[in-house]
N, C-alpha and C positions, 0 to 999 in steps of 0.2 A: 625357742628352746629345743635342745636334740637331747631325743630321750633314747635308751637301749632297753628293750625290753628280753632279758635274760628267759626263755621256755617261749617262745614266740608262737611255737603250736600247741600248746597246750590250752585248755578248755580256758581259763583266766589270762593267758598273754596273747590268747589269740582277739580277745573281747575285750582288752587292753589296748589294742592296737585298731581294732575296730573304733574304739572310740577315740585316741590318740588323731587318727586322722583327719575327724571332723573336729579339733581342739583348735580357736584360734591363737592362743598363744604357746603351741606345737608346732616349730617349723619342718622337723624331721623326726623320723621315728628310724631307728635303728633296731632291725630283727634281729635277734642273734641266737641260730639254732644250726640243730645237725643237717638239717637239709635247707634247699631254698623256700622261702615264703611269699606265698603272691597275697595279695590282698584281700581280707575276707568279704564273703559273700553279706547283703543285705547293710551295704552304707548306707550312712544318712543325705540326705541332699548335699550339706555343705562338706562332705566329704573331698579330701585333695590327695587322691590316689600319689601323687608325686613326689608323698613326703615320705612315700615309705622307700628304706633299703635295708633288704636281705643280704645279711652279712652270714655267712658258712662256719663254721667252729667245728670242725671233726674230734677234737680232744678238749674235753672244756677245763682241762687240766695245764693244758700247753699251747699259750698264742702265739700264733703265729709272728712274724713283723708285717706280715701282709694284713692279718686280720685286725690288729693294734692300729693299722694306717687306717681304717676304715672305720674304728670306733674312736680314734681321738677327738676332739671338741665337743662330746658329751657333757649335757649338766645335771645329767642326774640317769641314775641305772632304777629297774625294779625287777628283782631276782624275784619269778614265779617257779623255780625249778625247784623241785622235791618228790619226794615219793609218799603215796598216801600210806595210811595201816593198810589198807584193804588191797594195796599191790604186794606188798612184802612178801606173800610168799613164793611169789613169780620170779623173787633170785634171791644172788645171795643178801647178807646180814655185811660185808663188805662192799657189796654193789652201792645198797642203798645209803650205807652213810655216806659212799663219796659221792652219789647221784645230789643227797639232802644237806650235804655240809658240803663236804671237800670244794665240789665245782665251786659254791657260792662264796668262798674262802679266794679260792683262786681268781675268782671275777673278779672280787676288789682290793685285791694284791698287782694283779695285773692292770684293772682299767685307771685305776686313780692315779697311777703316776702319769698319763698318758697328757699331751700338750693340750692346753685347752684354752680359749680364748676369755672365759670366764673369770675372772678373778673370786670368785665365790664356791667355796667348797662344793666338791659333788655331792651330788645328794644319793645315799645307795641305800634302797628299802629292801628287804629281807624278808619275802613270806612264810611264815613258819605256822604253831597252832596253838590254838590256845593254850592244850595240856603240854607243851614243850615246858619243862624244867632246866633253871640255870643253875641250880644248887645242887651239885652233883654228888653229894651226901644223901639226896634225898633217895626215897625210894616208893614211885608212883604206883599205885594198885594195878592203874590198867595201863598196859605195852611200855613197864617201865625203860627196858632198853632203848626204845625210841623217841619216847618223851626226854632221856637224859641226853641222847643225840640228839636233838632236833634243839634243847637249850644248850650244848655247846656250841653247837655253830652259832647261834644267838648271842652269847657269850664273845665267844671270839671275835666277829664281825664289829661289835661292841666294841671292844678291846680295840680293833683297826685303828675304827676310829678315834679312839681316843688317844690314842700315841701317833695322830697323823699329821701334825702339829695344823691343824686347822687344814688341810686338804681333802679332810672328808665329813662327811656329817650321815650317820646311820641312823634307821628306823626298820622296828621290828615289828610287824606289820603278825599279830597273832588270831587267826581267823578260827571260826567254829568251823559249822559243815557247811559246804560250798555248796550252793544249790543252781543246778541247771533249769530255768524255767521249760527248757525246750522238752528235758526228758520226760519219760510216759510214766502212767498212775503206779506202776510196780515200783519205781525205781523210789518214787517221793515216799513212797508209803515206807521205803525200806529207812529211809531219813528220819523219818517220823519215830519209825524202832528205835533206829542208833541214840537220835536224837534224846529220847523219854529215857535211855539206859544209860548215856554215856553225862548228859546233864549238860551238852554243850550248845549254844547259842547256832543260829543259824543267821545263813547270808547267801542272799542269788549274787550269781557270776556278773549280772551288769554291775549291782549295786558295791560290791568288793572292788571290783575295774573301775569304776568311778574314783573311788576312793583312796585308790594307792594312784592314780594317775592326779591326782587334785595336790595330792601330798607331794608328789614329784614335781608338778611343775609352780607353786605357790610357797613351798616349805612346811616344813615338820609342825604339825601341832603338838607333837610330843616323842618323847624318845622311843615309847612303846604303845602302839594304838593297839585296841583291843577290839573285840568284837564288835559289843556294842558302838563303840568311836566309828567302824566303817561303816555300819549301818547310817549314824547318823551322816558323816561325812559324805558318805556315798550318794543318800538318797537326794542331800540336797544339792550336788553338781548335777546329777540328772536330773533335777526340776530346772537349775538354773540354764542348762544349754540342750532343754527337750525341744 
């Protein structure tokens, strides 16, 4: 199976990809970021550095034909690109909707008509968060602006596939706080705050990466997996292939 992992440097597509490589029914992984990706550090034994290729994307707005030629025969995408609340005010309010929707709009506008040897829709997961809203009547207490963004593009990608006449199959992939095992006591404790205030569910970065990779390469357990779902899903692919 050739997977494309949409944020490839990012703390979850980079631990995606880490475990992608020791997958054995992952033939290829497909990087798809603004700069090159080499392999991450601390593989597992049965690791096959040889499945990985770094594909370049300078505009993730506009593919290339060069970079289209490099991602065609995909069976499945997992868009990790978005922007957290806690970046938002490092740009603008237009940055981030295109950074958290637009690109991920664009990926699977672009990658699904792409040749494929598959006859089996592609598979394109969408991580987004739990408090994202699709009912855009609504109006969420906390960071309503970005909860209503984050469930349109939810929405829309939704929408793709459902007018793809069977070319695509989407899952929304809605996580709580993503937790780094590696980072240090300040940072967990600052989770522990968020967490007790905002009432959201938590998830380490293996056990989420598990999770959307099991779903990518096996199929959808459901249209919308939730927190809870990764955890479970998550934890037992890393029991199964520890």
């Amino acid at each position: 199976m050739r997977i494309i992992v949409g944020g490839s440097t990012g703390m979850v597509g980079t631990e995606i990809i880490r475990q992608a490589l020791s997958h054995p029914d992952v033939s290829t992984v497909l990087a798809l970021g603004r700069r090159e990706v080499s392999a991450p550090s601390d593989l597992g034994p049965n690791a096959d550095v040889s499945k990985l290729k770094s594909v370049v994307l300078k505009d993730f707005e506009n593919y290339t034909d060069d970079v289209k030629s490099q991602l065609q025969g995909a069976d499945a995408v997992i868009w990790t690109i978005g922007i957290s609340p806690a970046k938002l005010k490092s740009m603008s309010w237009e940055q981030a909707c295109k950074i958290s929707r637009d690109y991920a709009i664009a990926g699977i506008q672009n990658i699904s008509p792409l040749p494929r040897d598959n006859t089996k829709p592609l598979r394109f997961i969408y991580m987004s968060g739990t408090k994202a809203e699709r009912d855009q009547t609504k109006k969420p207490l906390l960071l309503r602006e970005y909860c209503l963004m984050r469930g349109d593009a939810e929405s829309r990608i939704l929408e793709y596939a459902q007018h793809s006449n069977g070319m695509v199959e989407a899952c929304i992939a809605k996580a709580g706080i993503i937790q780094d095992p590696k980072v240090g006591a300040m940072t967990k404790m600052g989770h522990v705050v968020i967490q007790t205030i905002s009432g959201l569910g938590k998830i380490t970065v293996p056990t989420i990466s598990a999770a959307l990779l099991n779903q990518a390469v096996y199929g959808f357990e459901k249209e919308t997996i939730h927190n809870e779902d990764m955890n479970r899903l998550g934890q037992k692919a890393l029991a199964l292939y520890k």
